[in-house]
Every structure is written in C-alpha cells, then in structure tokens.
Biopython code that builds the backbone (N, CA, C, O; Angstrom):
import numpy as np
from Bio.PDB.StructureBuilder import StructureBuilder

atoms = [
    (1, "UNK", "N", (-24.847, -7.096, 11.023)),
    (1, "UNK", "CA", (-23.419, -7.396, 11.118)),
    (1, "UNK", "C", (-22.932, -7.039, 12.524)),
    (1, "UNK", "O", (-22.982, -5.886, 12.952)),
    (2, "UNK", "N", (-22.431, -8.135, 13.268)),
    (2, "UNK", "CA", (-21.832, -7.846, 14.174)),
    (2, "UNK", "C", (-20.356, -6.578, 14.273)),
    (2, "UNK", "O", (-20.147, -6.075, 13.169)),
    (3, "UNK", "N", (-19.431, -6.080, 15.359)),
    (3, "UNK", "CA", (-18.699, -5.801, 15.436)),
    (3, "UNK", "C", (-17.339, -6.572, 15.225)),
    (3, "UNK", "O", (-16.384, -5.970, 14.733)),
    (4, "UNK", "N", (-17.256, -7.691, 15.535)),
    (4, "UNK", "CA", (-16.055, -8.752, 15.066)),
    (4, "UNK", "C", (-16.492, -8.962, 14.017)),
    (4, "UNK", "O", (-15.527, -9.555, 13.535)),
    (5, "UNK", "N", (-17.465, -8.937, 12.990)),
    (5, "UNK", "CA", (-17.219, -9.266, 11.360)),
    (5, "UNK", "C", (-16.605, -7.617, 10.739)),
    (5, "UNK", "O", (-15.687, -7.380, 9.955)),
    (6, "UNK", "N", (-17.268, -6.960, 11.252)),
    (6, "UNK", "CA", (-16.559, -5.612, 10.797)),
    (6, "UNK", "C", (-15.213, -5.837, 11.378)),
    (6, "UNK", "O", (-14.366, -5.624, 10.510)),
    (7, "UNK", "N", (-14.777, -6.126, 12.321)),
    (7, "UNK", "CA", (-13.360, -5.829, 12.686)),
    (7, "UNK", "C", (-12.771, -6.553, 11.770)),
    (7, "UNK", "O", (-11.664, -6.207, 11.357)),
    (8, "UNK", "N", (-13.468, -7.804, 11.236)),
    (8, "UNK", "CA", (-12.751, -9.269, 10.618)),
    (8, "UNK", "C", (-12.619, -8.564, 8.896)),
    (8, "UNK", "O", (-11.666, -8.629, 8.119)),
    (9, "UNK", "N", (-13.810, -7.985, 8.742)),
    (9, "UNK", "CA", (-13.503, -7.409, 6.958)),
    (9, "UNK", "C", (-12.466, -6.324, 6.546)),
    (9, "UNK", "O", (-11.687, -6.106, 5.618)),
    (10, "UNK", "N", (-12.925, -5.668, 7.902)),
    (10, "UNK", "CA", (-11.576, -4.034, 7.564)),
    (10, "UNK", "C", (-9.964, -4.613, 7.859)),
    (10, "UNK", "O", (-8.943, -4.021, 7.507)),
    (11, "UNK", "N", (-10.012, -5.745, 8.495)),
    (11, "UNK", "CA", (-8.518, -6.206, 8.926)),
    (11, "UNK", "C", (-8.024, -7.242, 7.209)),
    (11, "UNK", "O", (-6.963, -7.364, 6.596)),
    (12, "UNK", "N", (-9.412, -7.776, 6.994)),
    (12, "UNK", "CA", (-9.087, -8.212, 5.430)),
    (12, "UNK", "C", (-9.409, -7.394, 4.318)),
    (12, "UNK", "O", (-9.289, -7.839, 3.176)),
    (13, "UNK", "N", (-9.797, -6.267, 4.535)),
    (13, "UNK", "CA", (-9.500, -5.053, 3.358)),
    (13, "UNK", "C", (-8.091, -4.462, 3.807)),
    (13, "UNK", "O", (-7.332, -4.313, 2.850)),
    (14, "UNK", "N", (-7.728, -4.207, 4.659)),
    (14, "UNK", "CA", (-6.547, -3.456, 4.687)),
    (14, "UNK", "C", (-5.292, -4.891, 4.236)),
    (14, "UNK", "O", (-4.311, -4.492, 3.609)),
    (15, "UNK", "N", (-5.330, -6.109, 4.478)),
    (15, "UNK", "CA", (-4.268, -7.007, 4.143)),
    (15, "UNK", "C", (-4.411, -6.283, 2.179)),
    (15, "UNK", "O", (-3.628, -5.616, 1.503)),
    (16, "UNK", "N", (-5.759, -6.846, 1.900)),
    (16, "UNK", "CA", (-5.883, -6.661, 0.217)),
    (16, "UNK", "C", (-5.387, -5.255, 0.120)),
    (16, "UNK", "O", (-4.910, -5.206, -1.014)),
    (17, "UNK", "N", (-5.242, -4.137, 0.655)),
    (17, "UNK", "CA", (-4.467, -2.768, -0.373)),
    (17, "UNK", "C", (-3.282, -3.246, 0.323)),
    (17, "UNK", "O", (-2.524, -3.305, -0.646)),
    (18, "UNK", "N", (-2.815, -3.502, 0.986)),
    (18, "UNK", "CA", (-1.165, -3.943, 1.559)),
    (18, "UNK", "C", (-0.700, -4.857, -0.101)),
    (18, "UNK", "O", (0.379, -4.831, -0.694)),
    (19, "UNK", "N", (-1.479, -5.304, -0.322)),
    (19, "UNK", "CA", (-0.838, -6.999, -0.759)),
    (19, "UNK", "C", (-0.449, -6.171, -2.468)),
    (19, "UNK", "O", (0.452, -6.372, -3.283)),
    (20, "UNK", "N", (-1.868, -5.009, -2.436)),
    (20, "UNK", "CA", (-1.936, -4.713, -3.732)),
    (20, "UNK", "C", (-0.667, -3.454, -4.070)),
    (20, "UNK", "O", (-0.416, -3.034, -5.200)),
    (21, "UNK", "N", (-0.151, -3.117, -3.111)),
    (21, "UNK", "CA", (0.837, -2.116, -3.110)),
    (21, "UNK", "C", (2.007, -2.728, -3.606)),
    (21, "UNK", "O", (2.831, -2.469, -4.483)),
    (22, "UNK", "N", (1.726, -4.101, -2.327)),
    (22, "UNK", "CA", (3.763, -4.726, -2.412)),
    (22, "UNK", "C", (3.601, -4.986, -4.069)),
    (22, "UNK", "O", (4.540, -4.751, -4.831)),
    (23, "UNK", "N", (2.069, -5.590, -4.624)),
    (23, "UNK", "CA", (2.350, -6.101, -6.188)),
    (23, "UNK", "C", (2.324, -5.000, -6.948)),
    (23, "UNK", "O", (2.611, -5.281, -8.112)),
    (24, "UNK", "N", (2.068, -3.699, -6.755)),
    (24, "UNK", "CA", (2.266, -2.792, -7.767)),
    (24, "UNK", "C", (3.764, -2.129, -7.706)),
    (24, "UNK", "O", (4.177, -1.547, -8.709)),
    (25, "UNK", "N", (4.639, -2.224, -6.439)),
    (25, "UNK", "CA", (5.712, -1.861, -5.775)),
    (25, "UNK", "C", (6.923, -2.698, -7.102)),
    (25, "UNK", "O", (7.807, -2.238, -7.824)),
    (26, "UNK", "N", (6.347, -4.104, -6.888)),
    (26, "UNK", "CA", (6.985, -5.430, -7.227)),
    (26, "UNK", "C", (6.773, -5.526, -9.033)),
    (26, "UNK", "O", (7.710, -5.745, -9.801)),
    (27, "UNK", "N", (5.202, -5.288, -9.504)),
    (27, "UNK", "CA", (5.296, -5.895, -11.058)),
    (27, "UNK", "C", (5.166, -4.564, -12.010)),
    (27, "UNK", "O", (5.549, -4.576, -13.180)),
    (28, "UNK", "N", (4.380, -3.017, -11.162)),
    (28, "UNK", "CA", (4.149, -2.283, -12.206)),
    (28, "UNK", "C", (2.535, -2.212, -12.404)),
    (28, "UNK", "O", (1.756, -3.149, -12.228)),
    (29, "UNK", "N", (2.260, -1.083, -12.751)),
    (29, "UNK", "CA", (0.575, -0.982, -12.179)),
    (29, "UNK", "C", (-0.145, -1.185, -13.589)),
    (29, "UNK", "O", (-1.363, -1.039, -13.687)),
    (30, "UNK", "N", (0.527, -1.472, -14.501)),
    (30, "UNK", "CA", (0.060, -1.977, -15.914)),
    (30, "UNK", "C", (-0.659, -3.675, -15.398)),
    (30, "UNK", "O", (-1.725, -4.261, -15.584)),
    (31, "UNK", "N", (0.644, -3.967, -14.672)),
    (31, "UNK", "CA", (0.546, -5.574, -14.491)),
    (31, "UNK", "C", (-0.427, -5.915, -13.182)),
    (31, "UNK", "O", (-0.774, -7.079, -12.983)),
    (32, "UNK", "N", (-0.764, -5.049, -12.475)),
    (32, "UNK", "CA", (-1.556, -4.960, -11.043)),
    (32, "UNK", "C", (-2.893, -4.430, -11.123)),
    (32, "UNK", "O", (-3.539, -4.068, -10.139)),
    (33, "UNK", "N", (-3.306, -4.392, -12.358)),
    (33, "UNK", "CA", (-4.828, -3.932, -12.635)),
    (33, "UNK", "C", (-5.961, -4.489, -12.030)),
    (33, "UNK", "O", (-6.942, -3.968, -11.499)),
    (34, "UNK", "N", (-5.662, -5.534, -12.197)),
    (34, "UNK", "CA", (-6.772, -6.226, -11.611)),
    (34, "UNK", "C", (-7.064, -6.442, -10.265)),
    (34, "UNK", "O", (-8.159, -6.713, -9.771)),
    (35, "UNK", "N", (-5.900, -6.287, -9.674)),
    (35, "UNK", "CA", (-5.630, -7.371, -8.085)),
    (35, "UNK", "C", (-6.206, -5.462, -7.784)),
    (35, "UNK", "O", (-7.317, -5.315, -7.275)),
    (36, "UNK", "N", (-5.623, -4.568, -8.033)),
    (36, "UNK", "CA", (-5.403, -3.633, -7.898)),
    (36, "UNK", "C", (-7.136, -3.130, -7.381)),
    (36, "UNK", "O", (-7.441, -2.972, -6.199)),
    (37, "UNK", "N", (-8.133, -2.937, -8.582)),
    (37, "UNK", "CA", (-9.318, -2.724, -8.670)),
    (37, "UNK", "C", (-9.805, -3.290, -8.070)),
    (37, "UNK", "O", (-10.631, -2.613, -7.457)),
    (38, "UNK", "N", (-9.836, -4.823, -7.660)),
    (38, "UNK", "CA", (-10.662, -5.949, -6.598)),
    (38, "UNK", "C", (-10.395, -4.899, -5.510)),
    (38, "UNK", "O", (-11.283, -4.121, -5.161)),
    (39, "UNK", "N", (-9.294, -4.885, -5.035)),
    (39, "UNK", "CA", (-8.664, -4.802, -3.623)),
    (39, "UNK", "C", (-9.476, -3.637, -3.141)),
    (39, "UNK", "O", (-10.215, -3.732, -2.161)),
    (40, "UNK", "N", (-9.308, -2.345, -3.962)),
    (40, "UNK", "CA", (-9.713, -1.421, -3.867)),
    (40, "UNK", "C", (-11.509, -1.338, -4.052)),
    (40, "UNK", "O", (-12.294, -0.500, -3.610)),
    (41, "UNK", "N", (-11.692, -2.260, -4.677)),
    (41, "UNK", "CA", (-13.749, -2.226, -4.731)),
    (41, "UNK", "C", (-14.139, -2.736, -3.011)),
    (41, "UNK", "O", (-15.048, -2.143, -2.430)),
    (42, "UNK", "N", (-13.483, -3.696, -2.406)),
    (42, "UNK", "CA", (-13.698, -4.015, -1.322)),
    (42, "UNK", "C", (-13.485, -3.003, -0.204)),
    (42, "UNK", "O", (-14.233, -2.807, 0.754)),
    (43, "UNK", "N", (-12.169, -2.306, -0.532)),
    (43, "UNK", "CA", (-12.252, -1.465, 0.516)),
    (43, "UNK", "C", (-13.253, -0.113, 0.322)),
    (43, "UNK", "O", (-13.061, 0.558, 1.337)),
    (44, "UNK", "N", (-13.969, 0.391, -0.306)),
    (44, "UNK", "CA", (-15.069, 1.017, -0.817)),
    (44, "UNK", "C", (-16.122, 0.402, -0.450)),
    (44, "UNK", "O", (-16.963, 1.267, -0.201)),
    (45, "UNK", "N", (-16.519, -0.568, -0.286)),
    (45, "UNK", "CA", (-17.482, -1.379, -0.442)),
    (45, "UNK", "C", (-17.879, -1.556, 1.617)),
    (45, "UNK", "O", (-18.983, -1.599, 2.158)),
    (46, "UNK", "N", (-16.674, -1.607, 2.174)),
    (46, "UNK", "CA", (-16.755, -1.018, 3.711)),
    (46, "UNK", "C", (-17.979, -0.363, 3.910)),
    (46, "UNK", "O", (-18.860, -1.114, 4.329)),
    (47, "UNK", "N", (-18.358, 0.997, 3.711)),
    (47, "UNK", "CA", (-18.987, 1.719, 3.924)),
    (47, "UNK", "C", (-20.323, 1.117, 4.025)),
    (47, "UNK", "O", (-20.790, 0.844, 5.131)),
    (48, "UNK", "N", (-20.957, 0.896, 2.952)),
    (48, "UNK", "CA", (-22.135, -0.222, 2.483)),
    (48, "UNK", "C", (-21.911, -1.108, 3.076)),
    (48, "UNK", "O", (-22.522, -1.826, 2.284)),
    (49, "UNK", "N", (-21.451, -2.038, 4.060)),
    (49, "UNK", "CA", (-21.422, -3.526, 4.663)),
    (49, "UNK", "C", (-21.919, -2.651, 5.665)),
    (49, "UNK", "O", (-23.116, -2.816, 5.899)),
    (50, "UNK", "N", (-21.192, -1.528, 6.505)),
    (50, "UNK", "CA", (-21.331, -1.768, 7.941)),
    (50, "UNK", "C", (-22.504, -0.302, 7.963)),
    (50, "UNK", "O", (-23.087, 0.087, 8.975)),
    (51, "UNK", "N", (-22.601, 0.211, 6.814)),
    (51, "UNK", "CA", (-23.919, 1.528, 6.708)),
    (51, "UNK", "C", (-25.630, 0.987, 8.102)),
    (51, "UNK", "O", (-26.578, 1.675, 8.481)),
    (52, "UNK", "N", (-25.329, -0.153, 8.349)),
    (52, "UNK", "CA", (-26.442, -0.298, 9.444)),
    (52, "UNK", "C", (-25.938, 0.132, 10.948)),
    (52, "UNK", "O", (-26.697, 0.394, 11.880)),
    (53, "UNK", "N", (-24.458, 0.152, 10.996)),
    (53, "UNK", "CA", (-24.021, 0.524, 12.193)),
    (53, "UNK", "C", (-24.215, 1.967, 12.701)),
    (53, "UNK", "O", (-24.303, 2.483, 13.815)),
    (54, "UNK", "N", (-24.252, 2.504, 11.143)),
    (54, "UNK", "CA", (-24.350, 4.151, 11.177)),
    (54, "UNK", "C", (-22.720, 4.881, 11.206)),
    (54, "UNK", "O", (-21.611, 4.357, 11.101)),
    (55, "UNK", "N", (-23.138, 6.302, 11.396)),
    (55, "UNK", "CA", (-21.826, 7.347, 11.247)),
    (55, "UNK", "C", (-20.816, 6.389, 12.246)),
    (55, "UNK", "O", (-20.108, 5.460, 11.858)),
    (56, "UNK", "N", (-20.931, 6.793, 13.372)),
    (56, "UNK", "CA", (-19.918, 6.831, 14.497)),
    (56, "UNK", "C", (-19.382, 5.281, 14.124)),
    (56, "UNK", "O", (-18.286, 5.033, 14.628)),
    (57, "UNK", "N", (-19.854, 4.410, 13.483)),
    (57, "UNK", "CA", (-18.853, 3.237, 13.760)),
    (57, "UNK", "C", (-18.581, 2.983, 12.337)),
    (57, "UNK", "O", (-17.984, 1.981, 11.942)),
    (58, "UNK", "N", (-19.029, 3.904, 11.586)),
    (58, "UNK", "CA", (-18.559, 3.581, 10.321)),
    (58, "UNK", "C", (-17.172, 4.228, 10.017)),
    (58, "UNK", "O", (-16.229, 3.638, 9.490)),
    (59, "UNK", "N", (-17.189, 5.585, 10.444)),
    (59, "UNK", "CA", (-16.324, 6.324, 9.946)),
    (59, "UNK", "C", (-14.787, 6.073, 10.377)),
    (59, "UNK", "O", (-13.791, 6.341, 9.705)),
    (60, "UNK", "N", (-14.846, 5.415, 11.837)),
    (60, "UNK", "CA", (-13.790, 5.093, 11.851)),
    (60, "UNK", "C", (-12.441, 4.332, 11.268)),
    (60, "UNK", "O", (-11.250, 4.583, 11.086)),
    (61, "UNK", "N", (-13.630, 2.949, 11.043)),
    (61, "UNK", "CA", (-12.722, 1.842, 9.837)),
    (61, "UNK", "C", (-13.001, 2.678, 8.744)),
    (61, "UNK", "O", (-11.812, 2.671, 8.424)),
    (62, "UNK", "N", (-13.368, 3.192, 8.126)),
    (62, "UNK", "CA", (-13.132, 4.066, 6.517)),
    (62, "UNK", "C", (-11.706, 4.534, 6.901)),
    (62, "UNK", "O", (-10.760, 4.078, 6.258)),
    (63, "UNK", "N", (-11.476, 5.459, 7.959)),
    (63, "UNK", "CA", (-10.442, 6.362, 8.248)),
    (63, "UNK", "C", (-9.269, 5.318, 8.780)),
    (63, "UNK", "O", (-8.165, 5.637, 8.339)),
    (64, "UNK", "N", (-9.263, 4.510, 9.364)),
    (64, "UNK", "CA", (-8.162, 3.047, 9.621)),
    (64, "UNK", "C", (-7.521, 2.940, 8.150)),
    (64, "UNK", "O", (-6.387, 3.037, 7.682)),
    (65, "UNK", "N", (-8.628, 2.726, 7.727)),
    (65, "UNK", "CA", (-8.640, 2.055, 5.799)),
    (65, "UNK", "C", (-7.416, 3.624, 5.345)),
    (65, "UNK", "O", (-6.189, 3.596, 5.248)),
    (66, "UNK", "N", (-8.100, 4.483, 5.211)),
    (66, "UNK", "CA", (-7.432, 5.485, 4.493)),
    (66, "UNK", "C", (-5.905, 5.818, 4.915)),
    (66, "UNK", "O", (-4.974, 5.916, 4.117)),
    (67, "UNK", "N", (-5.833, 5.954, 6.146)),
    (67, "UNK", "CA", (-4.251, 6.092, 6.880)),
    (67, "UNK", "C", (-3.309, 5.030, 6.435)),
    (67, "UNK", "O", (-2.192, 5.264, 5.975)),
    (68, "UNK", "N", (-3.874, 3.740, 6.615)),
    (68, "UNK", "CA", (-2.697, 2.491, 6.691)),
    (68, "UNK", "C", (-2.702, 2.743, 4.505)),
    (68, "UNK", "O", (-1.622, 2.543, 3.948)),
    (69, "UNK", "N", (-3.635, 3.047, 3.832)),
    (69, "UNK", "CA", (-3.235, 2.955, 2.545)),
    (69, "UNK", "C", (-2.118, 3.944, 2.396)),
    (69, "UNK", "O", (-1.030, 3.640, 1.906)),
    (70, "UNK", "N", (-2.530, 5.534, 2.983)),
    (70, "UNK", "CA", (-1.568, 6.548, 2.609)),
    (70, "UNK", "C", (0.049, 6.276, 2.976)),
    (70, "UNK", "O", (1.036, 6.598, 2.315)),
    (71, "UNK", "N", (-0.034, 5.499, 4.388)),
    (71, "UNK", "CA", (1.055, 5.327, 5.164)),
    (71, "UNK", "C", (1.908, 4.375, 4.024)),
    (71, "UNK", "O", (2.874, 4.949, 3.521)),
    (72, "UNK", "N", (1.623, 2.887, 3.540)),
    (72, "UNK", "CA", (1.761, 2.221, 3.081)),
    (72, "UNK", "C", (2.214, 2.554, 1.340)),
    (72, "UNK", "O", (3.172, 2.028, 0.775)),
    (73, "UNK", "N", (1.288, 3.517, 0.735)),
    (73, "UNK", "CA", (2.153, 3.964, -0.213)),
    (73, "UNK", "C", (3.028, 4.885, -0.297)),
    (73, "UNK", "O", (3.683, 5.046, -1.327)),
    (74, "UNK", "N", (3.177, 5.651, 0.801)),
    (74, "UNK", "CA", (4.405, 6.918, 1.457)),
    (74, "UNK", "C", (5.790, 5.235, 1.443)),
    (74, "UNK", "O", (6.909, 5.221, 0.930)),
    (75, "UNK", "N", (5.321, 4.485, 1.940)),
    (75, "UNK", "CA", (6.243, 3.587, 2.946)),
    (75, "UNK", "C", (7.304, 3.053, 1.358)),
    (75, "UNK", "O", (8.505, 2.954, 1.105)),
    (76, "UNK", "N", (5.910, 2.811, 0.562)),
    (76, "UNK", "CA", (6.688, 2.228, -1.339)),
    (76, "UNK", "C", (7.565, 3.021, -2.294)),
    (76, "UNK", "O", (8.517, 2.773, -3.034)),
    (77, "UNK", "N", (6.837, 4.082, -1.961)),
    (77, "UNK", "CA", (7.567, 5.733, -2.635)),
    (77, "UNK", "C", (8.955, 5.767, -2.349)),
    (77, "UNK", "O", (9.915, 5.748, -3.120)),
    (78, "UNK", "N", (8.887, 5.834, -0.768)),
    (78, "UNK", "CA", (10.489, 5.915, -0.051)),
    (78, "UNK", "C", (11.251, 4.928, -0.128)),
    (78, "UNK", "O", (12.454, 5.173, -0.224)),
    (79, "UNK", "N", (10.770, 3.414, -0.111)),
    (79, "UNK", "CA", (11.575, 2.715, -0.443)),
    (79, "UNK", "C", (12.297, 2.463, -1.587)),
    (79, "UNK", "O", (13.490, 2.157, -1.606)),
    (80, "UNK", "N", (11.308, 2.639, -2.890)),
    (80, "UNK", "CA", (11.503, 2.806, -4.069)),
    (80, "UNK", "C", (12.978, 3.779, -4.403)),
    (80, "UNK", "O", (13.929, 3.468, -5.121)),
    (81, "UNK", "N", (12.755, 5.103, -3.563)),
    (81, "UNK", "CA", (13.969, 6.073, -3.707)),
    (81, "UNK", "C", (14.878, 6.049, -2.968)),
    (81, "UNK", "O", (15.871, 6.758, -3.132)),
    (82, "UNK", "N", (14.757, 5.372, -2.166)),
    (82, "UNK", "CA", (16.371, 5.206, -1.160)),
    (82, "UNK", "C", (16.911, 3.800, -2.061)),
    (82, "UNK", "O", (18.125, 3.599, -2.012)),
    (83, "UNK", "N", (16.100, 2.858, -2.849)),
    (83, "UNK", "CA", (16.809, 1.859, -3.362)),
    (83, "UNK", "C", (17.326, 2.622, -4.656)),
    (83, "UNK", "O", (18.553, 2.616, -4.751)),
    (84, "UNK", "N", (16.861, 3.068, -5.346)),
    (84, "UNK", "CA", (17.541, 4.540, -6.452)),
    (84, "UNK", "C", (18.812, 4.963, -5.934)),
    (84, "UNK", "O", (19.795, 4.459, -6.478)),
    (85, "UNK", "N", (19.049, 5.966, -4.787)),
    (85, "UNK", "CA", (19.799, 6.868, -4.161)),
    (85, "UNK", "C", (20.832, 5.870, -4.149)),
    (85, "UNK", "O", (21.845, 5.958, -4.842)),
    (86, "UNK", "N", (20.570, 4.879, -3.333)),
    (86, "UNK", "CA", (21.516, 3.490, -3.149)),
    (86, "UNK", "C", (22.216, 3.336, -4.293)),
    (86, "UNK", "O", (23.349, 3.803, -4.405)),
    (87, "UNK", "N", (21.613, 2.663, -5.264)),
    (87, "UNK", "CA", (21.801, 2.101, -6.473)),
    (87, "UNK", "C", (22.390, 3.437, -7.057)),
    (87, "UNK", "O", (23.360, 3.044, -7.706)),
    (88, "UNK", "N", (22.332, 4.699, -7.168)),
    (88, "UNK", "CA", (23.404, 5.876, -8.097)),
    (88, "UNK", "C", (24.472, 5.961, -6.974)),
    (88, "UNK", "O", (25.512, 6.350, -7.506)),
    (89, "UNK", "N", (24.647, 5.770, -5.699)),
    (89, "UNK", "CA", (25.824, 5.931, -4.635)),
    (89, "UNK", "C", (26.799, 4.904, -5.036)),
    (89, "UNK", "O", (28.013, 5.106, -5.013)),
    (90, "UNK", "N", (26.254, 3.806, -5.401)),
    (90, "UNK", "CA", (26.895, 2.518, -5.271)),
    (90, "UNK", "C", (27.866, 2.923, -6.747)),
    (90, "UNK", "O", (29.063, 3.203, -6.681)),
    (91, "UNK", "N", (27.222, 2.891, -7.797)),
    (91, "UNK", "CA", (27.953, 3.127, -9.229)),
    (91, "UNK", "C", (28.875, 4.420, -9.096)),
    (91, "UNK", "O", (30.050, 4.330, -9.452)),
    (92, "UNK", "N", (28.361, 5.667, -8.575)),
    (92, "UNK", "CA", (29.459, 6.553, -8.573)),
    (92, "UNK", "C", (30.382, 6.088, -7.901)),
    (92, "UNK", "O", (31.492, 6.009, -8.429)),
    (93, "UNK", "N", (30.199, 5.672, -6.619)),
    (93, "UNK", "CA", (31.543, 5.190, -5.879)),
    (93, "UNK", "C", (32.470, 4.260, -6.876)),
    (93, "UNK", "O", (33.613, 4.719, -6.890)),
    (94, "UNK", "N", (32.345, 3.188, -7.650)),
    (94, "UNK", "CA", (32.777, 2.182, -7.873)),
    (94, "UNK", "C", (33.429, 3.154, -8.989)),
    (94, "UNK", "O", (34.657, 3.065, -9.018)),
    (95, "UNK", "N", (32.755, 4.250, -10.101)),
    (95, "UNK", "CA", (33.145, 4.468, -11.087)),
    (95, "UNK", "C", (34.613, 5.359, -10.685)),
    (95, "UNK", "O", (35.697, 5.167, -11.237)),
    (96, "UNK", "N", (34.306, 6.533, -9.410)),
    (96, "UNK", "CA", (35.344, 6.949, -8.892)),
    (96, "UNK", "C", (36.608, 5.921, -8.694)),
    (96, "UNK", "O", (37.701, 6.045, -9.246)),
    (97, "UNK", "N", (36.280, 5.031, -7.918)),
    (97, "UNK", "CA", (37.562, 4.245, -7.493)),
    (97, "UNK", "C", (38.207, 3.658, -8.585)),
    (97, "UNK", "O", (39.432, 3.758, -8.647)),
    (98, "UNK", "N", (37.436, 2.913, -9.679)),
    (98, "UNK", "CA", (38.063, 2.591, -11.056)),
    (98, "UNK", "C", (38.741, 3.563, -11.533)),
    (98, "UNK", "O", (39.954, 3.474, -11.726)),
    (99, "UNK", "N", (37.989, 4.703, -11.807)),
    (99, "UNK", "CA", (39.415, 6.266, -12.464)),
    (99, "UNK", "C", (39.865, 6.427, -11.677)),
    (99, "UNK", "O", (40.627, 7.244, -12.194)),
    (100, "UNK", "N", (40.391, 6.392, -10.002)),
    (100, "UNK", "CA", (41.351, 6.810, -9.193)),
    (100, "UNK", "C", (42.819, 5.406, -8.880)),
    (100, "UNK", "O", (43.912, 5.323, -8.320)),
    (101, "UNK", "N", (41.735, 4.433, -9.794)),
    (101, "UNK", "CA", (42.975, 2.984, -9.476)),
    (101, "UNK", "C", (43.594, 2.869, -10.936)),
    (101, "UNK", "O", (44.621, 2.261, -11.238)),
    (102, "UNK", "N", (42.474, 3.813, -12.047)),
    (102, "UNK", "CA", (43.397, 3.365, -13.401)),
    (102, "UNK", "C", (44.088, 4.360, -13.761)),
    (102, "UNK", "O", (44.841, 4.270, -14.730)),
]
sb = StructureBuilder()
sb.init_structure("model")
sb.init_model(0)
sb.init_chain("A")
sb.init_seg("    ")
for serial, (resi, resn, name, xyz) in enumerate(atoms, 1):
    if name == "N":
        sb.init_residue(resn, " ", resi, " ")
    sb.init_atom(name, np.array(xyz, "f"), 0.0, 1.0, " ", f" {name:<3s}", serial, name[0])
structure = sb.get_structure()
C-alpha cells in the first residue's frame, strides 16, 4: 500500500465516523446500529491495512482517527446542550412574559 491510499482510506474512515455521529446526533443510536458498526469496523480495520508500513506510520492515522472522533462527539454533546439550554431559555422567557402581560 502506497502512502496516498493510506492517506485516501483514513480521509474515508474519518468522513464514515463523521457521517455516523451526525446520524446518531440526528436518528438515535437504536436507529444508527448499523451505519454505526460498519463505520467503526473500518476505522479499526486501519491498523491491519497499513500494519506493512509498520509503527511510525501507522500510529499516526490511528491517532488522526481517534482525535477527529473524540473532537466530533465533544462537538454533538455540546451542540445537543446548548440546543436544550436554548430551547428551556426560550419557554421560560415566553412563560414569564405571558404571566407579566396577563
């Protein structure tokens, strides 16, 4: 395996846990099982494709792989709770102004 097919698989393992986040973000991880497990066998599966390159060029895309997942589900978490925070700001406000206008 060349170096541009490794660059070309870890850039299409990291799209697949991106894609599999926004759909677990989006449907619920009941409903994301599957896409979920693919996504994730491939990016596992890294290691074993490029294991002829050895340590030093392996470990890096593993560790690419691991950051952009952690980053990416930190990124769902927070969004998830500022759309919450939002969504209880929005109703208290409205409920206040209704008992302060009735």
């Amino acid at each position: 395996m060349n170096p541009g097919m490794l660059t070309f698989q870890a850039h299409h393992s990291l799209i697949a846990v991106i894609a599999v986040l926004h759909t677990v973000a989006s449907h619920g991880i009941a409903r994301s099982t599957a896409v979920e497990t693919a996504a994730f066998h491939t990016v596992l599966a890294i290691p074993e494709r490029v294991a002829g390159w050895g340590y030093k060029k392996t470990v890096p895309v593993v560790v690419v792989v691991v950051v952009v997942v952690v980053v990416e589900v930190v990124v769902v978490v927070v969004v998830k709770v500022v759309v919450v925070v939002v969504v209880v700001v929005v109703v208290v406000v409205v409920v206040v102004v209704v008992v302060v206008v009735n």
